[in-house]
C-alpha positions in Angstrom: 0.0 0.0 0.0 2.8 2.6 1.1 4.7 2.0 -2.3 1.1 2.6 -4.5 0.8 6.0 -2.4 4.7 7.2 -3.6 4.5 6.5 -7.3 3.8 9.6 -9.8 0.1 10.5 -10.6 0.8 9.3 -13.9 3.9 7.8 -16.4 4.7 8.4 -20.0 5.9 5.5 -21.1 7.6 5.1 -24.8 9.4 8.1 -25.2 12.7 8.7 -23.7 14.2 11.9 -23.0 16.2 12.1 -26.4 12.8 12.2 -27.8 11.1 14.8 -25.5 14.1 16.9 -26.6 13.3 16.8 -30.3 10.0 17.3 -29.7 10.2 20.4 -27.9 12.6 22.1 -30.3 10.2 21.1 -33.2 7.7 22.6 -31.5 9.7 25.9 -31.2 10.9 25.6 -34.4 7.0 25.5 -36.1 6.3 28.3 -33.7 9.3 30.1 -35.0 7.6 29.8 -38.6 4.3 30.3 -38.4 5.4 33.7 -36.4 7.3 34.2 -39.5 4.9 33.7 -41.9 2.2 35.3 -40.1 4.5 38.4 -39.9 5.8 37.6 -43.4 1.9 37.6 -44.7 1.8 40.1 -47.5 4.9 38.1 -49.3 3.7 35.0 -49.2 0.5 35.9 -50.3 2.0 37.6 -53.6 3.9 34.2 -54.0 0.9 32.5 -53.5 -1.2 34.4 -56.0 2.0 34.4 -58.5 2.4 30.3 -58.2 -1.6 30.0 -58.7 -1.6 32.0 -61.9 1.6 30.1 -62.9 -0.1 26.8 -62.3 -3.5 28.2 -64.0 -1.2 29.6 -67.3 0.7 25.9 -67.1 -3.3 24.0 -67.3 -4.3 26.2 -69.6 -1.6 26.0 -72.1 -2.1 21.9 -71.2 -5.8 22.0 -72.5 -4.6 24.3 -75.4 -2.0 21.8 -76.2 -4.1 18.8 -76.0 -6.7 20.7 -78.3 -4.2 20.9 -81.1 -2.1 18.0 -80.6 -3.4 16.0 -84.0 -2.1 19.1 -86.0 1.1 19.3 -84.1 4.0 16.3 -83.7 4.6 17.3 -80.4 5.2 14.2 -77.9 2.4 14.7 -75.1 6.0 15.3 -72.7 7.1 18.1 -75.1 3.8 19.5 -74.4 4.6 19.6 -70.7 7.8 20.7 -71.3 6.8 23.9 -73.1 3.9 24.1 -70.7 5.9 24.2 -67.3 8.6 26.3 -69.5 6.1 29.0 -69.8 4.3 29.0 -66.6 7.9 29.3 -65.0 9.0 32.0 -66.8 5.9 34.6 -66.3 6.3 33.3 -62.6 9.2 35.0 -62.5 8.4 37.9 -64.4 5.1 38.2 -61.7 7.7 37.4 -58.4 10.1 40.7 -59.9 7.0 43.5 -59.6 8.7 45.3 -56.7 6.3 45.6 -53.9 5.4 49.5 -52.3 7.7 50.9 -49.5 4.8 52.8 -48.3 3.6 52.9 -44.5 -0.2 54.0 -44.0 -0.1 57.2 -41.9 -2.5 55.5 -39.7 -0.3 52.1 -39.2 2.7 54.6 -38.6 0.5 56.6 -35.9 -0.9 53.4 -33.7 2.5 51.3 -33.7 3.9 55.1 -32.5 1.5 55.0 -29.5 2.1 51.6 -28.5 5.4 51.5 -28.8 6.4 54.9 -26.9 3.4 55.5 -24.5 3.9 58.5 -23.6 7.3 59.4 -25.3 7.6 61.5 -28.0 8.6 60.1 -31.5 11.8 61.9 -32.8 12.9 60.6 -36.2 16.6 61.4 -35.4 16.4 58.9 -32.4 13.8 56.5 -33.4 13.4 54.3 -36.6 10.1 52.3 -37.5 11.2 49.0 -37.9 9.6 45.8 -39.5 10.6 42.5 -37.6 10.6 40.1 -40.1 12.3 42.1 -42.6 10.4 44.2 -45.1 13.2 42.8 -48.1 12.3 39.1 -46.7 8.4 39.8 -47.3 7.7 41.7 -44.0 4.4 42.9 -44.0 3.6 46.9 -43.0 1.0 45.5 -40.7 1.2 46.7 -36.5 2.3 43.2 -35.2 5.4 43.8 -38.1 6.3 47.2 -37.1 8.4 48.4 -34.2 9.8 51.4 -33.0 13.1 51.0 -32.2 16.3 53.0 -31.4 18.0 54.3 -35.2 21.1 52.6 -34.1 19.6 49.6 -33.2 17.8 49.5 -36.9 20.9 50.1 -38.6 23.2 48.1 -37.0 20.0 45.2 -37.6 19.9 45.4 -41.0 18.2 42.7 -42.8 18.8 39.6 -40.8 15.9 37.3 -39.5 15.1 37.6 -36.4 16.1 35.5 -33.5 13.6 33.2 -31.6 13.6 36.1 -28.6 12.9 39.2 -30.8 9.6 37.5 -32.6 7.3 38.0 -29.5 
């Protein structure tokens, strides 16, 4: 009865530490990204968009392709060649449109008040700052920006962040 009363409430069996390990820093690790992405939004939804009009242009040209193949002496994987050849390129073209610099005035204004309370913003002391780079697809969303100190931003550049400096 007395050693009943001292074991633990309850026992994992099946995994041993090693294990526990790995899953713990997987977990971080997805946490990591999906911060990343969340914070990365407007980039990956441009790539999105751009690989879903590349895939549309590659079924397209497929359908084409197999509409004219008995005038044609194409081999149906020459048709996917050419196909995927031409989706790829105008993917490209799409990724290169440059994407705007421009903060909203608003944005600007509420990541000012709840960064600095009650401080004053002076640009000569204070950058705005996106987390997840803006060059990396940083978003100009609130939960992006920052204000931090200018020689903090500089010295930054555009590095990812660390785990620490996502939250």
């Amino acid at each position: 009865m007395l050693v009943a009363l001292m074991q633990p409430p309850f026992r994992i069996t099946g995994l041993a530490s090693a294990d526990w390990t790995i899953v713990i820093v997987g977990a971080a690790t997805s946490l990591y990204w999906l911060r990343a992405l969340r914070l990365a939004r407007e980039g990956a939804r441009l790539f999105l968009r751009n690989l879903l009009k590349a895939i549309t242009l590659f079924c397209s040209l497929m359908v084409i392709f197999v509409a004219i193949r008995p005038r044609t002496h194409l081999v149906p994987s020459q048709d996917e060649i050419i196909a995927g050849f031409g989706a790829l390129v105008f993917f490209g073209l799409w990724q290169g449109k440059k994407r705007s610099r421009y903060i909203p005035r608003a944005t600007k204004r509420a990541v000012i008040e709840r960064d600095l309370k009650s401080e004053e913003y002076d640009p000569r002391k204070h950058h705005i700052d996106h987390v997840w780079p803006f060059s990396r697809g940083g978003s100009h969303t609130a939960d992006n920006l920052r204000v931090i100190e200018r020689k903090r931003n500089l010295q930054k550049g555009a590095k990812r962040p660390r785990m620490r400096d996502m939250w």
